[in-house]
C-alpha positions as CSV (number, residue, x, y, z in Angstrom):
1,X,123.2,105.2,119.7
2,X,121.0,107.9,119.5
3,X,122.6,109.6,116.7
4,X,122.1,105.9,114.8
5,X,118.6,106.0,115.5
6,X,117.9,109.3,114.3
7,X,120.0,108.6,111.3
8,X,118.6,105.1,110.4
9,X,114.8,106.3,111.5
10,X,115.6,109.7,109.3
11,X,116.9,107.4,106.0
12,X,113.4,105.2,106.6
13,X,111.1,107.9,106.2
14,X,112.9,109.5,103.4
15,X,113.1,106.5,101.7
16,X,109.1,105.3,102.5
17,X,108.5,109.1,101.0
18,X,110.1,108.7,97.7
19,X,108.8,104.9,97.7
20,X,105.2,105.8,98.0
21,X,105.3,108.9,95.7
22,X,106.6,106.7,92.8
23,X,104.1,104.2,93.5
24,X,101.0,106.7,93.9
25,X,102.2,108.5,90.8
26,X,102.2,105.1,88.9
27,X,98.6,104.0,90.4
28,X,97.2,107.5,89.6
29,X,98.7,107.4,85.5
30,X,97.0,104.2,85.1
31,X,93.9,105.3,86.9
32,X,93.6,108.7,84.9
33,X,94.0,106.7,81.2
34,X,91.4,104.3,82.4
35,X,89.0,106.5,84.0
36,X,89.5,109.7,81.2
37,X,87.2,107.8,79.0
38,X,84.4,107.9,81.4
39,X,84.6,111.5,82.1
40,X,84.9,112.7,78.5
41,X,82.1,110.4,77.5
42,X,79.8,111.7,80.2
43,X,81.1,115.5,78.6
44,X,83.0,115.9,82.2
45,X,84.9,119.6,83.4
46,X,88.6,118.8,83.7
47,X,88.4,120.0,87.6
48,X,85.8,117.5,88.1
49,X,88.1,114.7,87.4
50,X,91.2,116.5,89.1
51,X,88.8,116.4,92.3
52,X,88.2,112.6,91.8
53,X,91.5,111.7,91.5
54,X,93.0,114.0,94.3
55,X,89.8,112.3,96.5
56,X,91.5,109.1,95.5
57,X,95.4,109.6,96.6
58,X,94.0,108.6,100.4
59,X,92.4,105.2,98.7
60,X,95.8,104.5,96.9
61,X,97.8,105.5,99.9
62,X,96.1,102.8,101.9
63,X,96.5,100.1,99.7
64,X,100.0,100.4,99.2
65,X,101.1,101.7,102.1
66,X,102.1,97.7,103.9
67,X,104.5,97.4,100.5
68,X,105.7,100.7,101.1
69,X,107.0,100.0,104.1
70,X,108.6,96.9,103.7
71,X,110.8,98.7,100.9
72,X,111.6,101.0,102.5
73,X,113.1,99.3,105.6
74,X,115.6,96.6,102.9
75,X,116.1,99.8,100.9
76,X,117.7,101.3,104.4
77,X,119.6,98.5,106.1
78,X,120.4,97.4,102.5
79,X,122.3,101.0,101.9
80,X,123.7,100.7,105.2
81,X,125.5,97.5,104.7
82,X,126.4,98.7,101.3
83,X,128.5,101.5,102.9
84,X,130.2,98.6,105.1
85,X,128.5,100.5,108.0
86,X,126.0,97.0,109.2
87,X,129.4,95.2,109.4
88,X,131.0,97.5,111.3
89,X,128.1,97.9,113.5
90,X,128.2,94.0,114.0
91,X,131.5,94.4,114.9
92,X,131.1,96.8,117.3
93,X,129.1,94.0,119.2
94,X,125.6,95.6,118.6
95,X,122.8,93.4,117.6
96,X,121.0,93.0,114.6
97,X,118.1,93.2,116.4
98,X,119.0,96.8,118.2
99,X,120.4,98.1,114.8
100,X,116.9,97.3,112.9
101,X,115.1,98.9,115.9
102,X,115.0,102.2,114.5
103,X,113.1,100.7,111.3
104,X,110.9,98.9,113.4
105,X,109.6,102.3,115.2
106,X,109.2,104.3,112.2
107,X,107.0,101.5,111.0
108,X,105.3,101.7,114.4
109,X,104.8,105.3,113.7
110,X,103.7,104.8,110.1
111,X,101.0,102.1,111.0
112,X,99.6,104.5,113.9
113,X,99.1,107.4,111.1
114,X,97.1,105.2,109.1
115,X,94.8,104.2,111.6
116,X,94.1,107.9,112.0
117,X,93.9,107.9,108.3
118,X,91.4,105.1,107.8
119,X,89.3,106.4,110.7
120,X,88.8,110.3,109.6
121,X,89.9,110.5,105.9
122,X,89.5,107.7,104.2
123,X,85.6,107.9,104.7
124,X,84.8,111.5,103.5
125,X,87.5,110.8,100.6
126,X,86.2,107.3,99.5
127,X,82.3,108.7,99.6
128,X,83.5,111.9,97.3
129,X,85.3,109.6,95.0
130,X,82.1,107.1,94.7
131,X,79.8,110.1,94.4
132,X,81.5,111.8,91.6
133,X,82.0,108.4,89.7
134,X,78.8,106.9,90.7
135,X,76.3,109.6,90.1
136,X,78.2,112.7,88.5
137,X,79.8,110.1,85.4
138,X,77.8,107.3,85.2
139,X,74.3,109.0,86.2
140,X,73.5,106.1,88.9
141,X,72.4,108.0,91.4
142,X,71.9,105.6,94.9
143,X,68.8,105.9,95.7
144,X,69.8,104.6,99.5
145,X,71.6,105.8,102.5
146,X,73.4,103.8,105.1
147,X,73.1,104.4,108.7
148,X,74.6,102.0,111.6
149,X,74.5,99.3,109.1
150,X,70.8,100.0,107.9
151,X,69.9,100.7,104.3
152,X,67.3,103.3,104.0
153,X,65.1,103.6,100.6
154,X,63.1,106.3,99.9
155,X,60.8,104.9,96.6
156,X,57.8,106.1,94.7
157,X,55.4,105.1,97.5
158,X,57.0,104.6,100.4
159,X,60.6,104.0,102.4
160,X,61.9,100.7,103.0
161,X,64.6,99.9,105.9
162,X,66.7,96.9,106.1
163,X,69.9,95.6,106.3
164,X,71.1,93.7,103.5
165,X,74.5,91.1,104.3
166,X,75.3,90.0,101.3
167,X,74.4,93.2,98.5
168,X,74.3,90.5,96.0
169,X,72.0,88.6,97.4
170,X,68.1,89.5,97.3
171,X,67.8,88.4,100.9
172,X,67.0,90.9,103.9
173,X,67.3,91.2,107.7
174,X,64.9,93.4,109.9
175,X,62.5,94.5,107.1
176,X,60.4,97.1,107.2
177,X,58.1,99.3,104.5
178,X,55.6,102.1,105.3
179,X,53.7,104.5,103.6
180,X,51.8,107.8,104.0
181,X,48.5,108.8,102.8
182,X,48.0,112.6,101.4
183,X,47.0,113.9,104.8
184,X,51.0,112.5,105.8
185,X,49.5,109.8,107.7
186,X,50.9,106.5,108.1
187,X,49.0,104.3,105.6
188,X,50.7,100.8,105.7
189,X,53.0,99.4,107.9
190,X,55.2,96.2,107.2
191,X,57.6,94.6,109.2
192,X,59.4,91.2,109.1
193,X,62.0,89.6,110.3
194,X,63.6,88.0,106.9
195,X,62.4,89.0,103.4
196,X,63.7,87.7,100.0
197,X,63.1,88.4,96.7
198,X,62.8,85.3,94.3
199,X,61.0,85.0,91.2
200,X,59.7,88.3,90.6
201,X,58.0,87.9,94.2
202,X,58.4,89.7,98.0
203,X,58.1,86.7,100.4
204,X,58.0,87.7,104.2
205,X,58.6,85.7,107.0
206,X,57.9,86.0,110.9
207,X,56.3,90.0,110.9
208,X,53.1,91.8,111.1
209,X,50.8,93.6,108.7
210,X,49.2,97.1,109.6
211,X,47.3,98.8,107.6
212,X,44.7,101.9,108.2
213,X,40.7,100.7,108.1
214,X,38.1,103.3,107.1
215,X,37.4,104.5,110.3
216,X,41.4,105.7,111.1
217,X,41.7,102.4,113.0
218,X,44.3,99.9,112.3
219,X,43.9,96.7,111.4
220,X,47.0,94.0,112.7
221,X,47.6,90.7,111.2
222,X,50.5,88.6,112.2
223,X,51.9,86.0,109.9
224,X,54.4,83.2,109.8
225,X,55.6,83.4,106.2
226,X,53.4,85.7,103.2
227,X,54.0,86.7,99.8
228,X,53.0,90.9,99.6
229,X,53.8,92.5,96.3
230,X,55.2,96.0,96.6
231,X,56.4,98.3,94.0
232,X,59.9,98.3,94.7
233,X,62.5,95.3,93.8
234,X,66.0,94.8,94.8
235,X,66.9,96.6,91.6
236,X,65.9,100.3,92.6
237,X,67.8,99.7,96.2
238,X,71.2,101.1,94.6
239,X,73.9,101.2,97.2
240,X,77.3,102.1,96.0
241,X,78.9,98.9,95.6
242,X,82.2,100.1,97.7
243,X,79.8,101.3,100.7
244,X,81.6,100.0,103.3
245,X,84.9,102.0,102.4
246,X,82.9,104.9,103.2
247,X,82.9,103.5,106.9
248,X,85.4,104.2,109.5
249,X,86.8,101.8,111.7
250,X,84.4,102.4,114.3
251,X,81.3,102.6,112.6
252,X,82.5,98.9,111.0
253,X,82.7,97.7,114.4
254,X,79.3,98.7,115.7
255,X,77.7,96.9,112.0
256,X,79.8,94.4,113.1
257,X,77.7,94.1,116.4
258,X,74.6,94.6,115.3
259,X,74.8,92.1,112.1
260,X,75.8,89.0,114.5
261,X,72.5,90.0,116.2
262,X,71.2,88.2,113.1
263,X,74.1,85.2,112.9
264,X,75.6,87.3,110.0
265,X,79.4,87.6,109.9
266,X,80.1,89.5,107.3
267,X,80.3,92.6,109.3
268,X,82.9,91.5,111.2
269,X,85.1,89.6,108.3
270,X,84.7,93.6,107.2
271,X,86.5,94.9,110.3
272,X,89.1,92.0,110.3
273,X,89.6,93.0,106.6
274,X,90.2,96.6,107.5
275,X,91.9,96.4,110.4
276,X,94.1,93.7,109.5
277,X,96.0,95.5,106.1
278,X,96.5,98.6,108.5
279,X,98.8,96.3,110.2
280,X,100.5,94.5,107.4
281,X,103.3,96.3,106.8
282,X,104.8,95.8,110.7
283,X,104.8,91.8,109.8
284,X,105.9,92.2,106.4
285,X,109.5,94.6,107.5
286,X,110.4,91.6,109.9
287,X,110.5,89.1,107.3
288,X,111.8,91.2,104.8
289,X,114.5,92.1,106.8
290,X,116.3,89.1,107.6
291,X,115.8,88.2,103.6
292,X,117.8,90.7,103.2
293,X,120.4,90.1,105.3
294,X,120.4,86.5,103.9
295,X,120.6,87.4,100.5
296,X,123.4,90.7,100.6
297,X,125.5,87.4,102.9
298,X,125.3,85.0,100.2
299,X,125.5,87.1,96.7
300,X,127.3,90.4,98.2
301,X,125.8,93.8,98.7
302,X,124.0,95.0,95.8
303,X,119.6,95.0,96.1
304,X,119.2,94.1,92.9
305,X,118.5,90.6,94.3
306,X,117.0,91.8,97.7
307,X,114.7,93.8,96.1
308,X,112.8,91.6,93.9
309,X,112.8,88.6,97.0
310,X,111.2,91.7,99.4
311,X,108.5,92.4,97.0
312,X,107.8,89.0,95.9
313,X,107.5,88.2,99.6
314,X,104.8,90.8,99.8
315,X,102.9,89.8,96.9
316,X,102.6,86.3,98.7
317,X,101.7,87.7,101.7
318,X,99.1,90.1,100.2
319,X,97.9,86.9,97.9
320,X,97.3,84.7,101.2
321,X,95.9,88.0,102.9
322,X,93.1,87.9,100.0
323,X,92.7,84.4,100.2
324,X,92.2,84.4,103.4
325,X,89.1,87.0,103.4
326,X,87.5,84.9,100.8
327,X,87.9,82.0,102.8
328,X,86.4,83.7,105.5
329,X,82.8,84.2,103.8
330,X,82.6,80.2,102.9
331,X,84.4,78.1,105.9
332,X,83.5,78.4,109.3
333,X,86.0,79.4,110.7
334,X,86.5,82.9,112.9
335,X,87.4,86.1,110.3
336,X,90.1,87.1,112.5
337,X,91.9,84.2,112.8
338,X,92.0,84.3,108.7
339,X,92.8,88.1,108.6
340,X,95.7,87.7,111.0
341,X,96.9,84.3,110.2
342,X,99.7,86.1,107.9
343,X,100.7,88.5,110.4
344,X,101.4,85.9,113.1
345,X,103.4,83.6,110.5
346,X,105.2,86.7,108.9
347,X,106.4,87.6,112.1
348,X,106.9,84.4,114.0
349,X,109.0,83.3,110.8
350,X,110.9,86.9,111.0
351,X,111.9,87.0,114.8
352,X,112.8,83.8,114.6
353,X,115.7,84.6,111.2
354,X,116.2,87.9,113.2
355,X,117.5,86.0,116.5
356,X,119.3,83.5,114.3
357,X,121.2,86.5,113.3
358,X,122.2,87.9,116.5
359,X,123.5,84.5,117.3
């Protein structure tokens, strides 16, 4: 059996290689006649855009990795039971279940490099791909930095600090503003619990005003809800829209923690997100799987069929995957029950076809 394995996990990985080439290639020639434009109106260097899209093969890679996968486990056991080998396998008294084992460790192996991938590359990749788009093409240069979840503002006057849930909304957690006088002490100090911008107007609730008195004392007040105009409005807090693909799976988790500090959930229907497409492709192969074997019984051995079912069965998958992170900002329910509510039906659904075959 060992020879099998190697031979079944070799045919996977070869296949999964050519599969996610094509599909990379495809993404990228669509990308570069989109994206040309921008670079050639902004009077660009060529290398430039080589860089952005070379920074961008780790971003394709993720997304289509799950697909990838699935393909190319029915592209294998469908060429096997082209060649009459599955059959003979099955006659041989091995299980479908120990013949597809092979597949089902390679995807294993697959799933574990791109955890290592979305951890360490993706981060450094995705922030050199929104830099060079963000501020080198389209001159928007953020005028923020995230840290642990925080945005940090540096404007005319002063720096603000907050975190922000929802960037398009105009309301703010943990708010703070201070500013310097010319001998670099602190001026003004402002602190508040919630802020929101409505109406052309700051409005503060449950925080404290200090501010420096003549005599380099400091004057406190306290206040229950206030409206302090400052010179800066949610317009000049640019944050790359895709921030939080510049975050690795760790540094989601801890925003995670610290946002439900504040009853917000959006960091963790974030990790969910993440963490949950890393997976996708291990649910995905054991569905996919038995499809095939259902479909080469019924109308012979040729993919042409199988092929088209596999990949519609992950476009459905991926569809209720999306759905299910937009339900996950409106219902309350728990984000990882919604992020992984495909993986448990995918795979319940595919063990149980699986077993039905080795009956």
């Amino acid at each position: 059996m060992k020879l099998l394995d190697r031979y079944l996990l070799g045919q996977f990985f070869k296949n999964l290689l050519l599969i996610l080439s094509s599909l990379v290639a495809i993404y990228l020639l669509i990308d570069f006649f989109e994206r040309m434009d921008n670079f050639m109106d902004a009077h660009k260097p060529i290398g430039l855009a080589i860089k952005y899209f070379l920074c961008k093969i780790p971003q394709i890679y993720d997304m289509m990795i799950p697909i990838c996968m699935l393909l190319a486990g029915v592209t294998t056991l469908g060429m096997l039971n082209r060649q009459h080998e599955f059959v003979a396998l099955k006659a041989a008294g091995i299980s479908v279940s120990r013949i597809i084992a092979p597949l089902l460790i390679g995807a294993s192996i697959v799933t574990t490099i791109n955890i290592g991938i979305d951890q360490w590359l993706l981060p450094p990749t995705n922030s050199a791909v929104n830099r060079i788009f963000f501020e080198e093409v389209q001159n928007r240069v953020p005028t923020g930095v995230v840290r642990n979840g925080r945005v940090y503002h540096r404007g005319p006057d002063g720096i603000y600090s907050f975190m922000r849930p929802n960037p398009h909304k105009n309301h703010f957690l943990d708010f703070s503003y201070v500013t310097w006088n010319e001998s670099h002490q602190m001026e003004m100090l402002l602190t508040a619990q919630t802020a929101d911008w409505q109406e052309g107007q700051w409005t503060f609730q449950n925080g404290q005003l200090k501010k420096r008195t003549p005599g380099n004392d400091f004057a406190i007040t306290l206040f229950k809800k206030t409206d302090i105009p400052l010179p800066g409005t949610p317009d000049t807090f640019f944050v790359s829209p895709y921030i939080a693909e510049e975050y690795s799976i760790l540094d989601l988790y801890h925003r995670a923690q610290d946002q439900v500090e504040y009853g917000d959930r959006t960091g963790w229907i974030d990790f969910h997100r993440r963490l949950s497409f890393i997976f996708l492709g291990l649910p995905l192969l054991l569905l996919g799987i038995p499809v095939l074997l259902v479909v080469q019984e019924r109308r012979g051995r040729d993919l042409a069929l199988a092929i088209p079912i596999s990949c519609g069965l992950a476009f459905g998958a991926w569809g209720w995957w999306s759905l299910a992170q937009s339900l996950a900002k409106t219902v309350n329910i728990p984000p990882s029950i919604l992020a992984w509510s495909i993986h448990l039906l995918a795979a319940s659904v595919g063990i149980y076809f699986i077993r039905r075959q080795d009956q």
